[in-house]
C-alpha positions, 0 to 999 in steps of 0.5 A: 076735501078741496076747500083750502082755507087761507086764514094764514095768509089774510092774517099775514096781510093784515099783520093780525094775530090769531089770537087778537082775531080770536077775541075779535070775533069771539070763538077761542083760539083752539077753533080757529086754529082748527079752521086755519088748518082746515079741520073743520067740517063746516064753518057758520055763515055768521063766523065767516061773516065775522072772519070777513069784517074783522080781516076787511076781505071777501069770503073767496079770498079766504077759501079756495077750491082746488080740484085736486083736493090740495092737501087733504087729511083724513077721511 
């Protein structure tokens, strides 16, 4: 899929954890993994709206579309 997530690099910024954003937006630090590796089909408005408040950004600064597909895993 061409949607790149760059949680990595937001957390990086922000000089948060992922486990403290975890706990801070309530979902367990196993799905947010997944989500920052992009193995996520879909992700709910009402997480990304959390992700956002808890990180102080906008939704296109954590997703990315590359027509290329970037680096894509599975089917």
């Amino acid at each position: 899929m061409p949607i790149l997530v760059n949680l990595d690099v937001m957390l990086a910024r922000r000089k948060m954890k992922s486990k403290d954003l975890a706990a801070r937006i309530g979902i367990t630090e196993a799905n947010l993994s997944l989500l920052k590796q992009g193995r996520v089909k879909g992700v709910r408005f009402e997480t990304l709206a959390a992700i956002c408040a808890a990180l102080e950004c906008q939704p296109g600064e954590l997703l990315e579309y590359r027509a290329d597909g970037g680096n894509v895993t599975g089917s």
